[in-house]
C-alpha positions as a printed NumPy array, in Angstrom:
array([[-21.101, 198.467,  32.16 ],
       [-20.72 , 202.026,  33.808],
       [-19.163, 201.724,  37.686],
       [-20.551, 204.383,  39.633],
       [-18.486, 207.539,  40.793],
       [-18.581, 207.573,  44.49 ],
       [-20.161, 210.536,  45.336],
       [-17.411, 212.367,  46.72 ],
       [-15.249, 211.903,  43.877],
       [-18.065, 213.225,  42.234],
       [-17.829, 216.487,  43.728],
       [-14.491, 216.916,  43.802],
       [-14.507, 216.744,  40.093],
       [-17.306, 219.397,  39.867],
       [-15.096, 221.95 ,  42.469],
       [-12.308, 221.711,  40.698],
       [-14.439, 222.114,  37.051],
       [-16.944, 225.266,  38.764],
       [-13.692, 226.63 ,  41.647],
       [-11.579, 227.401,  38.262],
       [ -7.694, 225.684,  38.863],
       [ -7.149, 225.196,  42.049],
       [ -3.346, 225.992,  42.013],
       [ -4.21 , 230.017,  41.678],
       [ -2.141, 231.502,  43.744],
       [ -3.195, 232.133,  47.068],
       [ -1.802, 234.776,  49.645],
       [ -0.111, 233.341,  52.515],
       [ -0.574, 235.77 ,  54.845],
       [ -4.517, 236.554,  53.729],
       [ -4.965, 233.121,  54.176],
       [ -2.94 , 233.561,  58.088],
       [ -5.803, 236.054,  58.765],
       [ -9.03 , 233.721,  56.999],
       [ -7.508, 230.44 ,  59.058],
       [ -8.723, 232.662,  62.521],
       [-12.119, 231.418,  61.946],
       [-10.577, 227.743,  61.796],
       [ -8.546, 228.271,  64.953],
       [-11.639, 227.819,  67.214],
       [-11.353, 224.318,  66.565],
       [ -7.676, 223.646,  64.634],
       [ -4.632, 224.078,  66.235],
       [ -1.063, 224.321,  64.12 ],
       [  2.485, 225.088,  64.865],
       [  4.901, 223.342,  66.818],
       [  2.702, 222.608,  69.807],
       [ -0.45 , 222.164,  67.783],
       [ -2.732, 218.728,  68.868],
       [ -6.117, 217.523,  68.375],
       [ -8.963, 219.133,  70.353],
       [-12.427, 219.948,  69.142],
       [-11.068, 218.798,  65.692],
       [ -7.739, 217.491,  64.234],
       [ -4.474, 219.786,  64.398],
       [ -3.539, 220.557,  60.738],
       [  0.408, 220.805,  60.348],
       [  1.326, 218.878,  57.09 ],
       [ -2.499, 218.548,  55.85 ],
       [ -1.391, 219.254,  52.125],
       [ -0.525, 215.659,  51.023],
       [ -1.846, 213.769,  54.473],
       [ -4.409, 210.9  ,  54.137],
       [ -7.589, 212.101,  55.844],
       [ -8.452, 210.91 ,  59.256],
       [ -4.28 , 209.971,  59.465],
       [ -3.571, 212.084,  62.997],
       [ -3.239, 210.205,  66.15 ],
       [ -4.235, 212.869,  68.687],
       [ -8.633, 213.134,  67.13 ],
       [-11.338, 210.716,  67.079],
       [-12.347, 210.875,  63.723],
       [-15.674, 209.949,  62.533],
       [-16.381, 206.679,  60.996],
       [-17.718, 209.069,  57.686],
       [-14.102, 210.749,  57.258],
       [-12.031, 207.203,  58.043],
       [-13.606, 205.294,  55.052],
       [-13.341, 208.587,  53.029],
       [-10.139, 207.09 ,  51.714],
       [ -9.313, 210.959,  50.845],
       [ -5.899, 212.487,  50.319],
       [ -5.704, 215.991,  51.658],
       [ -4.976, 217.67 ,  48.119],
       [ -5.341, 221.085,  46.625],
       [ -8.643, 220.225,  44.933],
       [ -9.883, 217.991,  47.784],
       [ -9.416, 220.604,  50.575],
       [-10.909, 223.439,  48.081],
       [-13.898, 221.075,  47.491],
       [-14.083, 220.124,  51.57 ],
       [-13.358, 224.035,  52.49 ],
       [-16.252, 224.838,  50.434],
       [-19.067, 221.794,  51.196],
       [-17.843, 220.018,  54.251],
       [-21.046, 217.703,  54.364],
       [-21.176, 217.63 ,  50.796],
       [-17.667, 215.753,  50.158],
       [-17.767, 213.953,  52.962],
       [-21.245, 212.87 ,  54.56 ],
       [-21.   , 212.071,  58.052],
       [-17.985, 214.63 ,  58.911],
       [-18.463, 215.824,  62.82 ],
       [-17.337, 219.075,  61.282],
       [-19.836, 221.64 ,  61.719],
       [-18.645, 224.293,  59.471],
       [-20.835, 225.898,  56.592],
       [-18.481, 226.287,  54.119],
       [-15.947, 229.045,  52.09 ],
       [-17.819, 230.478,  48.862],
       [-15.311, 232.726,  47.963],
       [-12.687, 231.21 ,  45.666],
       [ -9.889, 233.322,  46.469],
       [-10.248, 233.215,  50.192],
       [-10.119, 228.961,  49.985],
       [ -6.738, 229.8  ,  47.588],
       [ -5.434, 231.784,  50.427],
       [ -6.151, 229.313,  53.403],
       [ -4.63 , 226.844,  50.67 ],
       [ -1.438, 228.84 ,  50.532],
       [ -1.377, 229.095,  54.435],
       [ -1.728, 225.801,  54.7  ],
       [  0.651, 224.784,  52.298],
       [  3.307, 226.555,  54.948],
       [  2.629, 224.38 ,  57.895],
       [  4.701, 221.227,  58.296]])
């Protein structure tokens, strides 16, 4: 008997199979500049909280939905998702598609290289 792949699992595998590894190196400060278009809604840094969506200091390695200061929605709680390399690339690049249900209304990255930079920059903020 075959147990189904939840679907998000699913595409993770598939990002990280079509993305190419997701450990290629990223610039830190091209990825500074790409995360402006996130800052409309993310805040990081010391004084960074949750507004229009969560604040994003230490979300390499963070459970999703694991913030205080946002009401998640009830899509990304039971996601049960670890904030990853591969599992932000995949989310960075499908939103909707990883996680069904996400309030965040954000199209996607399609360009590898820009995801491995916001991945780098990211990878800075604790």
């Amino acid at each position: 008997m075959t147990i189904p792949m939840p679907r998000w699992l699913a595409l993770l595998a598939l990002a990280g199979a079509v993305s190419g590894p997701v450990h290629a190196a990223g610039d830190v400060a091209a990825g500074k500049t790409a995360f402006r278009k996130c800052a409309s809604c993310h805040q990081v840094g010391p004084s960074a909280r949750g507004g229009f969506g969560p604040q994003l200091n230490g979300i390499v390695g963070r459970p999703a939905a694991a913030t205080s200061d946002y009401k998640y929605s009830d899509a990304m709680r039971q996601s049960r998702i670890v904030w990853n390399a591969q599992a932000l690339s995949a989310f960075l690049r499908a939103p909707g598609d990883v996680v069904p249900g996400t309030r965040m209304r954000f199209w996607g990255i399609s360009d590898a290289q820009q995801i491995a930079d916001l991945l780098a920059y990211l990878r800075t903020l604790r």
